[in-house]
C-alpha positions as CSV (number, residue, x, y, z in Angstrom):
1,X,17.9,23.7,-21.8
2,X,16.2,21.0,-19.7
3,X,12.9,19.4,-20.1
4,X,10.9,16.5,-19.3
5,X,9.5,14.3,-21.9
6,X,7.0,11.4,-21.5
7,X,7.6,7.8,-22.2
8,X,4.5,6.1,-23.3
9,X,5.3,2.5,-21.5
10,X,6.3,3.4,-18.4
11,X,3.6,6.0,-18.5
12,X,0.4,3.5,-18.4
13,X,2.0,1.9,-15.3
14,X,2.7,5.4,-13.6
15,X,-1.0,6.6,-14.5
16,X,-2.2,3.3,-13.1
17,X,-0.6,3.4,-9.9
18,X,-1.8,6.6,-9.4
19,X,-5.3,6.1,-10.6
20,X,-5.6,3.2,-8.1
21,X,-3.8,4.9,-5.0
22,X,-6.2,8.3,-5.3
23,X,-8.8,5.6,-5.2
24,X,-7.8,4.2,-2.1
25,X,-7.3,7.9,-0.4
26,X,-11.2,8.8,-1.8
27,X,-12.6,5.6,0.1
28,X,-10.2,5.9,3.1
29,X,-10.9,9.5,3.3
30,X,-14.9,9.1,3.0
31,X,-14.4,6.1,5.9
32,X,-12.6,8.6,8.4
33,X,-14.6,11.7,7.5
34,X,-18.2,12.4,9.7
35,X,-19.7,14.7,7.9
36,X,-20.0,15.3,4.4
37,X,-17.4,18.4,4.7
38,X,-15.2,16.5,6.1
39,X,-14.8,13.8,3.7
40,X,-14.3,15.9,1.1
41,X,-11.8,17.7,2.5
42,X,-10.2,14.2,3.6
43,X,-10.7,13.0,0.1
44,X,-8.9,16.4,-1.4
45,X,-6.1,15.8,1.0
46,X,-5.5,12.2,0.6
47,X,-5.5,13.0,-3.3
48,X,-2.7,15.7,-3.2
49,X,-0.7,13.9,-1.1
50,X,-0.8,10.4,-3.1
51,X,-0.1,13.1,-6.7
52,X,2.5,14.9,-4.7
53,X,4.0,11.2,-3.8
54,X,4.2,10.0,-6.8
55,X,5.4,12.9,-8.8
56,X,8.2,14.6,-6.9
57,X,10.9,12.8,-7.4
58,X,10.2,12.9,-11.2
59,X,10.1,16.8,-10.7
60,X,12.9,17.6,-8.6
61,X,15.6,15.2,-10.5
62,X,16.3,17.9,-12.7
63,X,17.3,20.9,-9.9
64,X,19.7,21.5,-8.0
65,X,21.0,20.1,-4.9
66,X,18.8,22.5,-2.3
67,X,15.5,22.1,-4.4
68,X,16.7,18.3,-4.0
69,X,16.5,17.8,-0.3
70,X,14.0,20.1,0.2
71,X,11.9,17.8,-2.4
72,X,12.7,14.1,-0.5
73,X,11.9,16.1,3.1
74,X,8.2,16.6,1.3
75,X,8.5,13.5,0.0
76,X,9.3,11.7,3.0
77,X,5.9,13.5,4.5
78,X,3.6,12.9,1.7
79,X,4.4,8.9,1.7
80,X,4.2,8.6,5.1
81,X,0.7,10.0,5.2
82,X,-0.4,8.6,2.3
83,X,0.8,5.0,3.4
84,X,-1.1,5.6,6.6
85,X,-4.4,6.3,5.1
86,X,-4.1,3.3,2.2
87,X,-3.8,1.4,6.0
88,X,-6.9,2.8,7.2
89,X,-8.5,1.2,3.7
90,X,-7.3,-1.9,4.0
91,X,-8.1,-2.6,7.8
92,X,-11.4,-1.1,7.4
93,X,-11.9,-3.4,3.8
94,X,-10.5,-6.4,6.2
95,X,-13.0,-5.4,9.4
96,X,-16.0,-5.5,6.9
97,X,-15.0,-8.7,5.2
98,X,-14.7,-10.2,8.6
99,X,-18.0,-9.1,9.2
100,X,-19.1,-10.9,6.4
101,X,-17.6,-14.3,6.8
102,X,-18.9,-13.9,10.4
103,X,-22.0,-13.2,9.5
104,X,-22.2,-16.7,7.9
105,X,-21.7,-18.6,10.9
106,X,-24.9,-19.8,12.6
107,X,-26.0,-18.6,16.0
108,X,-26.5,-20.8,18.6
109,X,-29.2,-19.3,21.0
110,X,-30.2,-21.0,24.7
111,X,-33.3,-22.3,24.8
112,X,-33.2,-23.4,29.1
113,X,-32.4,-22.8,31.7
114,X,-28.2,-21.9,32.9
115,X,-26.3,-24.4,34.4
116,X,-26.1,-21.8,37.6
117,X,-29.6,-22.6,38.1
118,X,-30.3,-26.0,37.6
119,X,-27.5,-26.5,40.2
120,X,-28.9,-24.3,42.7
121,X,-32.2,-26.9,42.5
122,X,-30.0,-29.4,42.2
123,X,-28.5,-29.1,45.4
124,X,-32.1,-28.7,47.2
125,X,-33.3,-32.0,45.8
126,X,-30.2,-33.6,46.9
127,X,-30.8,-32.1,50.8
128,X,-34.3,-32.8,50.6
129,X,-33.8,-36.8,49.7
130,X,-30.7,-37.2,52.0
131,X,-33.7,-35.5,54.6
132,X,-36.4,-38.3,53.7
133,X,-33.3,-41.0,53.7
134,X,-32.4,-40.4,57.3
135,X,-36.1,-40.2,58.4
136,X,-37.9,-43.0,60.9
137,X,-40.9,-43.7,59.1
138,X,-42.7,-45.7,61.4
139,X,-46.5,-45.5,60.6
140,X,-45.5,-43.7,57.2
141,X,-43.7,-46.1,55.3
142,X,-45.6,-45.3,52.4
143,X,-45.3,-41.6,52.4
144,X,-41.4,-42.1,52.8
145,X,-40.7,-44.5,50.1
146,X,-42.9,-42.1,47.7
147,X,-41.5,-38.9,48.5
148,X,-37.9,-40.7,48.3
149,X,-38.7,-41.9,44.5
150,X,-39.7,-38.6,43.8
151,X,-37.1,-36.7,44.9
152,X,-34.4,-39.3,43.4
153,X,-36.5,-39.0,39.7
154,X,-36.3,-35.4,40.1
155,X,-32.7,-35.3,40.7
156,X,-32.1,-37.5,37.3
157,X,-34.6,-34.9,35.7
158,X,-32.0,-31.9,36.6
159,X,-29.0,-34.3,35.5
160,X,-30.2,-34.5,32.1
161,X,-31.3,-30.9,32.5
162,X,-27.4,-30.0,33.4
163,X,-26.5,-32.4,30.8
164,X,-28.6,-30.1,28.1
165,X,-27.3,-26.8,29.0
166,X,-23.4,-27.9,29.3
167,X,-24.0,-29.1,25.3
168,X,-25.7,-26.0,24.5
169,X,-23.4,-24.0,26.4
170,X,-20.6,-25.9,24.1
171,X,-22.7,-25.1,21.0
172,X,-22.5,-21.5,22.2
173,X,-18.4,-21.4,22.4
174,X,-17.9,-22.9,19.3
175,X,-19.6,-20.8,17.2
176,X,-18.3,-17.7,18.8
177,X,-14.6,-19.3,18.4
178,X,-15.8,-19.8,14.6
179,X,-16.9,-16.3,14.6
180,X,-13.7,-14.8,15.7
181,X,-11.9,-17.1,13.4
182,X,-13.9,-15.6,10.2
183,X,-13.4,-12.2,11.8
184,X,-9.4,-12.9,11.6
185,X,-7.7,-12.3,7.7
186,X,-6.1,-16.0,6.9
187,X,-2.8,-14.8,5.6
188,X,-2.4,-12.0,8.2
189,X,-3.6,-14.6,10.9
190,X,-0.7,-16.4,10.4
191,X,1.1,-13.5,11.5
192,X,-0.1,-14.2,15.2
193,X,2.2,-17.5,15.6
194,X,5.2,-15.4,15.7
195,X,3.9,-13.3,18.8
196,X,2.0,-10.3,16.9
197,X,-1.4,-9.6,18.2
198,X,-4.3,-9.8,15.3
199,X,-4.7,-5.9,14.9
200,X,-0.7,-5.2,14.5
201,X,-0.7,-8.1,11.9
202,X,-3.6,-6.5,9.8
203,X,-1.9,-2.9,10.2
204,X,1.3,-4.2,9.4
205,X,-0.1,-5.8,6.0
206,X,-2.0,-3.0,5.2
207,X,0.9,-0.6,5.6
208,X,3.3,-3.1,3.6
209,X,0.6,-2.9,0.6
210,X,0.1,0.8,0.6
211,X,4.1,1.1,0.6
212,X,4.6,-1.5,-2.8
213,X,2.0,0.6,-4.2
214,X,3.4,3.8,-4.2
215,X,7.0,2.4,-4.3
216,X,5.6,1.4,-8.0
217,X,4.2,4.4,-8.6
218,X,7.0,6.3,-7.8
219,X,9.6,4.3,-9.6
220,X,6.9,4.4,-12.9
221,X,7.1,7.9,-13.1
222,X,10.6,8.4,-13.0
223,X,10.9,6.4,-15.9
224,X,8.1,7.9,-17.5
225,X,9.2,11.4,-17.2
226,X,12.6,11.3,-18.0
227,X,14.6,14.6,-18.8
228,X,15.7,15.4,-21.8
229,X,18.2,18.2,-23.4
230,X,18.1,20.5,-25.8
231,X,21.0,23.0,-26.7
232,X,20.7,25.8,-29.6
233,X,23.8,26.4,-31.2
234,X,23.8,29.7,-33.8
235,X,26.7,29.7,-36.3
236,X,28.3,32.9,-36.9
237,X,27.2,34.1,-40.2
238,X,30.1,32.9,-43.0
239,X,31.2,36.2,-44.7
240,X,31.8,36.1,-48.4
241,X,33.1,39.2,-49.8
242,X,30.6,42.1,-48.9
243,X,27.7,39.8,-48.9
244,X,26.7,37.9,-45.3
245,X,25.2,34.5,-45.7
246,X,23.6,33.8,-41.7
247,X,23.3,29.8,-41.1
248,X,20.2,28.5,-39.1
249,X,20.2,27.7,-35.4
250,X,19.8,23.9,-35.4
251,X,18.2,22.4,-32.3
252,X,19.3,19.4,-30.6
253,X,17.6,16.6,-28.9
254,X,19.1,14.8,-26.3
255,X,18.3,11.3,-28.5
256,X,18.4,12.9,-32.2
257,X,21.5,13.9,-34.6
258,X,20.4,16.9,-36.3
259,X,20.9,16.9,-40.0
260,X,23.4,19.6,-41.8
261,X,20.8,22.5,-43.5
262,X,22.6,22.5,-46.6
263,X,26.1,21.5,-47.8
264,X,28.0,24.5,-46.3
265,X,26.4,24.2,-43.1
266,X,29.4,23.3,-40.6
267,X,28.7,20.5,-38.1
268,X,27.3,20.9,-34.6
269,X,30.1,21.0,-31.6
270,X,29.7,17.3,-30.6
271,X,32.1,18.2,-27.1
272,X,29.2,21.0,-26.4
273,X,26.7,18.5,-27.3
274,X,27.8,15.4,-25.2
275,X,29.0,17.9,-22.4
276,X,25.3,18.9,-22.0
277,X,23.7,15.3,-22.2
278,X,26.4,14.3,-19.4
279,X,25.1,17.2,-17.2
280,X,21.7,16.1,-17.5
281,X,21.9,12.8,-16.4
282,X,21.2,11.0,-19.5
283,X,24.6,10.1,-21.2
284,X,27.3,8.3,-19.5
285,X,31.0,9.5,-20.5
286,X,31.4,6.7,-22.8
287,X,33.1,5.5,-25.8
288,X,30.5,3.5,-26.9
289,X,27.5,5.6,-25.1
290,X,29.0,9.1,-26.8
291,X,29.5,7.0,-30.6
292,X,25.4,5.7,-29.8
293,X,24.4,9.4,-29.3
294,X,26.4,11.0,-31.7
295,X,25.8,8.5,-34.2
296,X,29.3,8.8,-35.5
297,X,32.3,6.2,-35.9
298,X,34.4,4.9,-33.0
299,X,37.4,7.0,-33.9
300,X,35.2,10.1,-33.9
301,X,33.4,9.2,-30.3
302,X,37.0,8.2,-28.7
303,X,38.5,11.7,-30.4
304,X,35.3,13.7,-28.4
305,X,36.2,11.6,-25.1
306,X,39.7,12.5,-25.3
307,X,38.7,15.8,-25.5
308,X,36.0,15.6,-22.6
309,X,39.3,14.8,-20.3
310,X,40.8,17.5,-21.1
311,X,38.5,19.5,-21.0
312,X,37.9,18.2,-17.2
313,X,41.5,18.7,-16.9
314,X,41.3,22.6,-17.5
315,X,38.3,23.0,-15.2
């Protein structure tokens, strides 16, 4: 008989894993959902998948071949999805905290006017002065020379004006290229010098965390539910004259040596015993394995081996 017993230190790390992944489906799930229906049924979904995940090959190890591969085609599914909504989380977690160190840049705001504009009057002072230049003034030398000083101080007046607006204009792109900086993650950034555009990087992590994560809890809770074996083994009842004396059945674990019930109690069929471990997995056909789980001598466990071959032999 076959049966799955808990190891306690394996255990915490399985029940942790899975804790933490169910976590990441509820806020994923609540993220993706619009109304409040849906993210609870996101969140119920996410949270069967990531349990499913995590806990079928733990369940299935014990079946047979056609429960097997029916078990890793689920599997396969459930880790898929659940490694594509832990993504979601963590490039939605990575978009806000962009937001945030974004959010700390200063903004630089124009105060002037563009430098389309101060061009345009620009290029009239500069035709109305090369005008006045080229005029005879005659009777109006006066008027010429003034209007010619003007025009050449208003022209210095949009230079500086220009000048203003291409620094501010400056200002402007450099915080916006320090705003798209703190948008970008600064590990996955560096992800962008081999080629990979910003969003693939950040997927790509994302997707590499969620797959560690439930490649731990996975691997946790095989070792945390490991299968054990139990056989029951009646002795036939010893006949002594006309009176029948019936021996106990003795159960036997797949890590304990069951004790005789009393002097005349004949010892348990070790080949039976060790036969049974080897078919569930969790005794290897041994000298020094089978003389560990029987807890007898080395003559005894190499005298059972011998016997496990022929035993092989006949079959």
């Amino acid at each position: 008989m076959r049966h799955l017993s808990l190891n306690t230190e394996p255990a915490l790390l399985a029940v942790t894993a899975t804790v933490t992944a169910a976590c990441l489906s509820i806020v994923a799930g609540w993220q993706r959902g619009g109304w409040a229906t849906e993210r609870a049924l996101w969140i119920a979904v996410g949270v069967v998948l990531v349990v499913a995940a995590h806990l079928l090959p733990a369940l299935c190890r014990s079946h047979g071949w056609r429960l097997r591969i029916l078990g890793v085609a689920l599997w396969i599914g459930c880790m898929a999805a659940t490694c594509y909504g832990h993504a979601v989380f963590f490039v939605m977690a990575q978009k806000h905290a962009g937001e945030i160190r974004a959010a700390a840049v200063p903004v630089v705001e124009a105060t002037g006017r563009n430098l389309a504009e101060i061009a345009n009057d620009r290029a009239g002072v500069v035709a109305r002065l090369a005008r006045v230049t080229e005029r005879q003034c005659r009777d109006r030398c006066a008027t010429v020379r003034i209007e010619r000083v003007s025009l050449t101080a208003r022209l210095d007046a949009l230079s500086v004006e220009a000048a203003e607006a291409q620094r501010a204009e400056a200002a402007q792109d450099q915080a916006a290229t320090a705003r798209a900086a703190a948008m970008a993650d600064p590990v996955t950034g560096a992800l962008t010098a081999f080629g990979l555009p910003a969003a693939h990087a950040d997927l790509a992590a994302g997707l590499a965390f969620a797959a560690v994560l439930e490649g731990v809890a996975c691997f946790a809770w095989l070792l945390a539910l490991s299968p054990a074996v139990v056989t029951e083994t009646a002795s036939t009842p010893v006949q002594q004259g006309s009176n029948a004396q019936s021996v106990t059945p003795v159960t036997e674990a797949s890590n304990a040596v069951a004790a005789p019930e009393n002097g005349d109690t004949e010892s348990q069929d070790d080949v039976t015993r060790v036969l049974a471990a080897i078919a569930a997995d969790v005794l290897r056909p041994t000298v020094n394995e089978i003389r560990k789980f029987l807890g007898c001598s080395q003559t005894r466990a190499a005298s059972v081996r011998k016997q496990l071959a022929i035993a092989k032999e006949q079959l």
